[in-house]
C-alpha positions as a printed Julia matrix, in Angstrom:
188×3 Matrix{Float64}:
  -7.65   18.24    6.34
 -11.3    18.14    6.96
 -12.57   19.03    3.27
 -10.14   16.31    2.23
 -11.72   13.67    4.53
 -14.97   14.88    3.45
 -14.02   14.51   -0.1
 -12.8    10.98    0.28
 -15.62   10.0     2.29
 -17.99   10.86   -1.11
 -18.86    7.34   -2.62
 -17.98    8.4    -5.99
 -14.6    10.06   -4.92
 -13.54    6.56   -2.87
 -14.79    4.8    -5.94
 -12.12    6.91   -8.16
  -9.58    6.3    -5.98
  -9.73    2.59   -5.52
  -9.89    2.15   -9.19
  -6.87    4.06   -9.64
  -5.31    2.14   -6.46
  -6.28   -1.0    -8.61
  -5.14    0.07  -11.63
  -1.78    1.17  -10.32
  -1.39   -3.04   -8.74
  -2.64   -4.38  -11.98
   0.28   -2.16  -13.63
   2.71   -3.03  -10.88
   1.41   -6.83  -11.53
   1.83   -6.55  -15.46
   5.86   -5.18  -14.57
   6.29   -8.36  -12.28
   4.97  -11.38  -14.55
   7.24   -9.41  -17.54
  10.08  -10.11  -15.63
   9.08  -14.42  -14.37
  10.8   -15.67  -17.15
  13.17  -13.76  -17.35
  14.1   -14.04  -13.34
  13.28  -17.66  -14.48
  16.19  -18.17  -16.83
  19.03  -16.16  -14.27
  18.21  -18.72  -11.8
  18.11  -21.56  -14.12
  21.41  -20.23  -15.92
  22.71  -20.23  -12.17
  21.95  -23.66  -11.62
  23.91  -24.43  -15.29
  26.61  -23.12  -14.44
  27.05  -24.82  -10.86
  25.39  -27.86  -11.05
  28.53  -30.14  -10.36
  28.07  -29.24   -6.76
  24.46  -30.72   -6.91
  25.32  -34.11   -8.94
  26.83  -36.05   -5.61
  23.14  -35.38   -3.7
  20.63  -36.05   -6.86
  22.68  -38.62   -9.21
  22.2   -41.35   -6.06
  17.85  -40.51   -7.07
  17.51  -39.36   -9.91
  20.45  -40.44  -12.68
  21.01  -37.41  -14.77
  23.85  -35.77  -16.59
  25.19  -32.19  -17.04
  23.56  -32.5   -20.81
  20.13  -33.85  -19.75
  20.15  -31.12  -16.95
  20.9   -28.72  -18.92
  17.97  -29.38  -22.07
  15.49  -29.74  -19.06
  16.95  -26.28  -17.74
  16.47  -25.01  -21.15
  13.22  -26.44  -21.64
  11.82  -24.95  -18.55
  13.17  -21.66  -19.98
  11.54  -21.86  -23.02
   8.15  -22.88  -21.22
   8.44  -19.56  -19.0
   8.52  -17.25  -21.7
   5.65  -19.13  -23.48
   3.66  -18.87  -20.4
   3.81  -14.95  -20.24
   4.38  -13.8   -23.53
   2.04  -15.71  -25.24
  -0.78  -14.05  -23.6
  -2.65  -13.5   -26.76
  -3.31  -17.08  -27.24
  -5.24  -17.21  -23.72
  -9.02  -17.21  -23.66
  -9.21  -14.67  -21.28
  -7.59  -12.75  -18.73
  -8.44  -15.01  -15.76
  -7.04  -17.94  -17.73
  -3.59  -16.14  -18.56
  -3.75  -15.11  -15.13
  -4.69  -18.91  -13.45
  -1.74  -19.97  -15.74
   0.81  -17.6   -14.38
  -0.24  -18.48  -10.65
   0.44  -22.17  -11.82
   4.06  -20.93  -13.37
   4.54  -19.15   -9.8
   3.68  -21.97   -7.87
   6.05  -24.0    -9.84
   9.01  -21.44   -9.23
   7.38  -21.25   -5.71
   8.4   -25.09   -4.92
  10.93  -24.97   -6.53
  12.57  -22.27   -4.08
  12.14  -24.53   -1.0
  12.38  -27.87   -3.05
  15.11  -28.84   -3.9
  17.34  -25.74   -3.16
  16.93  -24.74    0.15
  15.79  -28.42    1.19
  19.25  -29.62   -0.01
  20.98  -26.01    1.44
  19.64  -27.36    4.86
  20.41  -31.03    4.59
  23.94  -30.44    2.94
  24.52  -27.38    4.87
  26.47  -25.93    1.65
  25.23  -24.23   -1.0
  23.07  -25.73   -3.68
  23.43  -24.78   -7.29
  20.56  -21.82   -8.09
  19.95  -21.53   -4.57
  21.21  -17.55   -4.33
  18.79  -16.3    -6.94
  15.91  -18.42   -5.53
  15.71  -16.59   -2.4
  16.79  -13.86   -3.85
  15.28  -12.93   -7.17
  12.37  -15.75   -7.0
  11.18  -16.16   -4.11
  10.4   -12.57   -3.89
   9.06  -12.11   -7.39
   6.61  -14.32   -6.7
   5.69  -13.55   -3.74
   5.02  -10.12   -5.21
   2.96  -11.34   -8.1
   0.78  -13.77   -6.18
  -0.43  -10.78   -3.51
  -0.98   -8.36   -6.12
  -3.29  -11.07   -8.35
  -4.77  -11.8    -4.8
  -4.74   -7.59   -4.12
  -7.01   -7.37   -7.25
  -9.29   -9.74   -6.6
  -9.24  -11.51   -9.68
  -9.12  -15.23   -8.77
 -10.51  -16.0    -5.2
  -8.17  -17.16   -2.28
  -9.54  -20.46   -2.26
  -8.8   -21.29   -5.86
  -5.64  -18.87   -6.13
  -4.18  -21.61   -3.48
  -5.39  -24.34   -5.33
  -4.01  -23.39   -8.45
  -0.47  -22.3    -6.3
   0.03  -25.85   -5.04
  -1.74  -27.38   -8.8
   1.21  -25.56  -10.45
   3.6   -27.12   -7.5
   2.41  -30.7    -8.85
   2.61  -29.64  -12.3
   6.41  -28.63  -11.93
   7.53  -31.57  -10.56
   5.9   -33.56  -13.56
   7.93  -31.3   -15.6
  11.16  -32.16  -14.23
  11.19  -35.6   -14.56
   9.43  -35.01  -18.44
  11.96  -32.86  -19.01
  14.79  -35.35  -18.17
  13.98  -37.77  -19.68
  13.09  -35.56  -22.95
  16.88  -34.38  -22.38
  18.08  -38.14  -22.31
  16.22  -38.89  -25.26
  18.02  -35.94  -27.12
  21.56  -36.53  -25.53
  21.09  -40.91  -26.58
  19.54  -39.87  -30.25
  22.24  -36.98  -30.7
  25.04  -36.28  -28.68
């Protein structure tokens, strides 16, 4: 035991180590943000499939049908795998990485707003509100302490860019509405 704690204790054999402790987060990171959109679309095909339970609390606010929910669903969908797989197109890794803390703080809100917000007020069950807390909600959690584990964006901005991608997912939603109302008036 004592050569191995004299071993570690060698700054060049703690130095190995901690890049290979790094290395195995950034790998464990890399597995998690794979899987976003695709955690991403079960929930949102969750909330497609039981979204006439939601229309008596959001068509007093909001106006929406089943079709213009469900191209706004899709449209998220679609957004979520461009956000992750189109990592090639980023400038570098900090940006692709800045981006997918925005995407995470989007599916971050959108755990606790509107689902379990409406779970609470309702006290029923909200469409999509199972795989939020269950697939989501720890997903993200996951992928936001191993970017802040690896030290790649700072806390301050990592919690800037958490609540900026917050903001920018509640823009989205009402975009995305009213893109699907557009298509369901010119088309359907």
């Amino acid at each position: 035991m004592k050569l191995v704690l004299q071993w570690y204790l060698q700054p060049r054999n703690r130095k190995r180590l901690q890049g290979k402790s790094k290395m195995k987060e950034t790998n464990t990171l890399k597995k998690a943000i794979f899987f976003l959109p695709i955690a991403f679309s079960i929930h949102n095909l969750e909330e497609v499939l039981t979204v006439g339970n939601l229309q008596i609390v959001t068509n007093k606010h909001f106006h929406h049908t089943d079709a213009q929910f469900q191209i706004a669903v899709l449209l998220f969908s679609i957004v979520g795998f461009m956000v992750v797989f189109l990592r090639n197109l980023y400038t570098s890794e900090d940006a692709y990485l800045r981006v997918i803390v925005w995407f995470a703080g989007m599916i971050l809100l959108n755990v606790f707003i509107p689902h379990l917000l409406i779970a609470i007020i309702t006290r029923s069950y909200t469409p999509g509100l199972a795989s939020a807390i269950l697939i989501n909600l720890p997903l993200v959690t996951t992928i936001l302490k191993k970017i802040k584990k690896i030290e790649k964006i700072p806390t301050k901005r990592l919690l800037l860019d958490i609540l900026s991608g917050g903001g920018i997912g509640l823009a989205l939603v009402f975009l995305f509405l009213m893109t699907g109302k557009l298509i369901v008036v010119a088309f359907l």
